[in-house]
N, C-alpha and C positions, 0 to 999 in steps of 0.2 A: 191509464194506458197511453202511451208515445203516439203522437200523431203518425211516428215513421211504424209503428205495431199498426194503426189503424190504419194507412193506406196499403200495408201489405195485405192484411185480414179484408180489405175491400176487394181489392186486386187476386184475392184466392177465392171469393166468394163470384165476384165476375166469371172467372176461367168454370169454376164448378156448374156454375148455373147454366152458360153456353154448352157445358156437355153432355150434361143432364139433356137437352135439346135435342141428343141425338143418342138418348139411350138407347135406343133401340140397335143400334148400329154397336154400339160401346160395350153392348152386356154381358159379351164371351171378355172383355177385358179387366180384371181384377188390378190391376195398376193403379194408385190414385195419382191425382194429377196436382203438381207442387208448384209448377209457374208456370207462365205461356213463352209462347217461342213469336219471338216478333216478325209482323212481315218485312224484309229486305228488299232491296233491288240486287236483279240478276241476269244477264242478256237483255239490255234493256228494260224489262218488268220488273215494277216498283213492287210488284204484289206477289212476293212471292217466302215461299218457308224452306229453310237450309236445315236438313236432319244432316250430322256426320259424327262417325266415334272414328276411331281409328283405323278403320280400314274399310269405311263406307263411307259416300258423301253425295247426297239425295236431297235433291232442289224440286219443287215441288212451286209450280206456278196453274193459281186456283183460274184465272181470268180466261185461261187458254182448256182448263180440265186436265193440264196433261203433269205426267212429271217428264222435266226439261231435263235433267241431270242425273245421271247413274253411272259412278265411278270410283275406283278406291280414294279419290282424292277432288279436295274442286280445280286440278287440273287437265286432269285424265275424263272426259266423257265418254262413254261406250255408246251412248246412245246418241241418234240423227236428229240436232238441232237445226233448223232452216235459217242459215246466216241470214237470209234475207227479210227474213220473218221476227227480226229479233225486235222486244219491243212494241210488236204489231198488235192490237187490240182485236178481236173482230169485232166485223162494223156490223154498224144498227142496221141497216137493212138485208133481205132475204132476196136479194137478185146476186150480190157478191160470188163470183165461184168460191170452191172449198178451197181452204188455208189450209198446205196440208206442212201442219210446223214439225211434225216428227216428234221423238217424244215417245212418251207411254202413257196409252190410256186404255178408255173403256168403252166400247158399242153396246146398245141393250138389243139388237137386234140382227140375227144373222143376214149377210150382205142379201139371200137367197129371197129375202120377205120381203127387202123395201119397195118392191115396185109395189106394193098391196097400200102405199101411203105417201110413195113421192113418185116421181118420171123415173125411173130406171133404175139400175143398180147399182148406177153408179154417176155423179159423185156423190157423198152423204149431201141429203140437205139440211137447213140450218137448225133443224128440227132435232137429227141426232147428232152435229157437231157446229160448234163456231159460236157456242153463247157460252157466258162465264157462270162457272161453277161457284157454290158457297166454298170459303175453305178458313180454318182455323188450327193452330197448332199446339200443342206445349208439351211440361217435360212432364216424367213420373217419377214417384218416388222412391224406386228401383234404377233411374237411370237411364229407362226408353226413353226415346222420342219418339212423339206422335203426329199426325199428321193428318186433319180427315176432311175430304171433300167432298158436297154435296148438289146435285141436280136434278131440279124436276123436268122430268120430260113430257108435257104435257100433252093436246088431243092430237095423236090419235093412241098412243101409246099409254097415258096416265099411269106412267110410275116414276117415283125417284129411288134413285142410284147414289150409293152413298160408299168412298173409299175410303179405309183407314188404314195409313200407312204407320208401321211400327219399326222403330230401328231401334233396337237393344245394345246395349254399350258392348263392344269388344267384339263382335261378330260383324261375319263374314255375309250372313242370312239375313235378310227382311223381312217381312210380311204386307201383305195386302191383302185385308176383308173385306172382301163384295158383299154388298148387297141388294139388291132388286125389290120392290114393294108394290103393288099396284094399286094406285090411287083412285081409278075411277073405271067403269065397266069397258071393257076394248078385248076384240077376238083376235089380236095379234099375238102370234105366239113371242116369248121375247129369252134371251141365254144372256149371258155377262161373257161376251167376247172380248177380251184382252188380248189387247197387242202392244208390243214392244217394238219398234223401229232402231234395228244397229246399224250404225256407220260402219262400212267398211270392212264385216263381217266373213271372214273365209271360209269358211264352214257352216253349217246348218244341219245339226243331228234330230233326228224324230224316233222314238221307239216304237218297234214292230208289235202286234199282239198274237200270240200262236193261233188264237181263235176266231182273226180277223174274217170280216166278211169283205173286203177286198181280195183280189185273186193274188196280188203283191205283199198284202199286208200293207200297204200303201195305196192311193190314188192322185196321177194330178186332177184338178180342180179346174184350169183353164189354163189356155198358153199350149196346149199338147202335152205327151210326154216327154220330160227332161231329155238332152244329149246324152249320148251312154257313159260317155267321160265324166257327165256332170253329178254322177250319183253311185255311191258302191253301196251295195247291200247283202244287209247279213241276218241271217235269221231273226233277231234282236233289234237291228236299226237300221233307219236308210242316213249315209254321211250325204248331203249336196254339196258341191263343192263349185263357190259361188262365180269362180272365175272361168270355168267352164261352162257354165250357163246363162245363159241371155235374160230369159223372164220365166220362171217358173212359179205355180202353185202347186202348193205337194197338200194333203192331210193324214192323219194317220187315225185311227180308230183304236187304239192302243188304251186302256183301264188304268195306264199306269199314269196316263195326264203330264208328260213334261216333254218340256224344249229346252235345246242349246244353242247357243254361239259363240263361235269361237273369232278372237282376233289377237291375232299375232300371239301371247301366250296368258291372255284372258278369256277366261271361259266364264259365260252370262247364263245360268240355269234357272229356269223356271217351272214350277211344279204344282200343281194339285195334288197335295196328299189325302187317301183315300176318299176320294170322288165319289158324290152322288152318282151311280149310275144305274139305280131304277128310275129309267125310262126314255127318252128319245135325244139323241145327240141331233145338233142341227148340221145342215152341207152330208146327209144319206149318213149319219154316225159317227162325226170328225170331233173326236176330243183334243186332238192340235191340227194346228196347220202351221204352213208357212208358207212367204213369198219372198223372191228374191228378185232384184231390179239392176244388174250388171253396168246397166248405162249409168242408173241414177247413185248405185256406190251405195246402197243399201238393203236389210235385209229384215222380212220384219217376221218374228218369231210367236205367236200365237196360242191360246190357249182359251177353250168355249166348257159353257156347263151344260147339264142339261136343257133341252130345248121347252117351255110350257108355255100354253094359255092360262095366265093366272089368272085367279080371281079376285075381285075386290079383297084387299088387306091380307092375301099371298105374298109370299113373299121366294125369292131364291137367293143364297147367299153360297159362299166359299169362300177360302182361305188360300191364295196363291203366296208361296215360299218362293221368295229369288236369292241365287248366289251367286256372289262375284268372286273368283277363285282365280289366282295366278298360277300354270302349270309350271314345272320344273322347266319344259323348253318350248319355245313358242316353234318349234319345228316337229312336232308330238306327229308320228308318223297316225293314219284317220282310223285303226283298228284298237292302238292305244288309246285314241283319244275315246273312241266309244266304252272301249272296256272299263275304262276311269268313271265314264257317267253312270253306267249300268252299276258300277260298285256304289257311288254317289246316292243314285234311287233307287237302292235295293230297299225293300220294307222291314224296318226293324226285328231282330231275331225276337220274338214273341217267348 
């Protein structure tokens, strides 16, 4: 055997053994895995993994937890990077305010629980954000790239949290599988709250449920209710329309689990396809929510699982779907633009 055969066969035996590490996370995935994807620099961070095929291109920085990059291209980012933040490590100590670098990630803990384990509810402390996550990448032998990161959240919480991002060659769609684990006894209930942070977002669509227990089909969440300008609603969906509105939080209680944003003529979807929902949503039954911050020029787009008190070696997982889709006109009048989504997340004809 060629020494150049044996450092490949060493180098495929590494990647495999690392994944194995996190079978548990990996086991809905039949893909084998043929090389690793090296870490790069990218906004200042050395430590970071570039998935892109053709019309996706997804930076994924482990140090910070978040992914920094979601665009059809690595010119284009749709999502809220903190220029100032570029680079920025968090620090070793737990007196720091929160870094908040924008981005997409993941809370194990709806906003409503944390005074039960820090001062208030707000800002996270270091406890659910600002420590670096495990992260490793590579390719498969189909052509995805993969992506997966991992955190222990330790007392008072005891679980790790683990993402696996997946970007398939040629497509428009991603995926991100959550998972949640509980590693040691703790009566805090805890959900895989994902959120997404968009730059400069003009729209914000949430789907209505016919059977909602809201009296709108809707709720804000705090801030009051939206300006009447700021929101048209329709049986089916509430449009926010972000420049019409100062500070909103909206949620919806909607089974069908997705959010939108739209900017200029990209449209950012995000989805839970058929969602656990025997049993309790957190924020009174919010399977999305969203905020929007008019000063700050961003809008963050949101999606929660079921709410539980797990138990030692429980676990809760999902599988969130994102598309990044360029409309025919980035002037899509707000009743087209919803009828487009609802055709998007209709449930396949069976």
């Amino acid at each position: 055997m060629t020494n150049k055969k044996c450092v490949y066969l060493s180098l495929l035996s590494i990647l495999l053994a690392g994944v194995a590490t996190f079978a548990d996370e990996a086991a809905h995935d039949q893909d084998v895995p043929v090389a690793p994807i090296h870490a790069g620099a990218f906004a200042g961070f050395t430590n970071t993994f570039q998935l892109s095929n053709a019309r996706l291109h997804i930076v994924v920085a482990p140090d910070i937890g978040r992914i920094l990059h979601m665009g059809p291209n690595a010119a284009t980012n749709l999502l809220n990077a903190n220029p100032h933040l570029a680079g920025k490590l968090p620090p070793s100590d737990d007196e720091t305010p929160w870094l908040n670098y924008g981005g997409d990630w993941l809370w194990p803990v709806a906003q409503s629980r944390w005074p039960d384990f820090q001062q208030g509810d707000w800002p996270p402390s270091r406890l659910l954000d600002g420590r670096p996550w495990a992260g490793r990448a590579w390719k498969c032998a189909d052509g995805t790239q993969c992506c997966l990161i991992t955190q222990d959240f330790g007392s008072p919480l005891h679980v790790t949290v683990s993402r696996l991002i997946k970007l398939p060659p040629d497509k428009d769609t991603f995926t991100i599988h959550q998972r949640m684990e509980r590693t040691g006894t703790s009566g805090i209930p805890m959900t895989l709250w994902h959120i997404t942070q968009v730059e400069g977002a003009e729209r914000v669509v949430i789907p209505l449920d016919a059977n909602s227990a809201f009296e709108k089909g809707y709720r804000p969440m705090m801030f009051g209710p939206p300006a009447t300008n700021a929101v048209l609603e329709t049986p089916e969906v509430v449009v926010y329309r972000t420049a019409d509105g100062k500070e909103s939080k909206l949620c919806s209680d909607s089974k069908m689990a997705w959010i939108a944003a739209r900017r200029g003529a990209w449209v950012l979807l995000e989805q839970i396809r058929d969602p656990d929902t025997d049993g309790v949503f957190p924020d009174g039954g919010c399977t999305v929510e969203m905020y929007s911050n008019a000063g700050l020029g961003y809008s963050e787009i949101e999606t929660l699982s079921l709410e539980k008190v797990l138990q030692v070696d429980e676990s809760i997982e999902n599988t969130l779907y994102v598309t990044l889709r360029k409309l025919d006109r980035e002037d899509m009048e707000d009743d087209a633009l919803s009828a487009l989504l609802l055709e998007w997340t209709a449930p396949p004809v069976k």
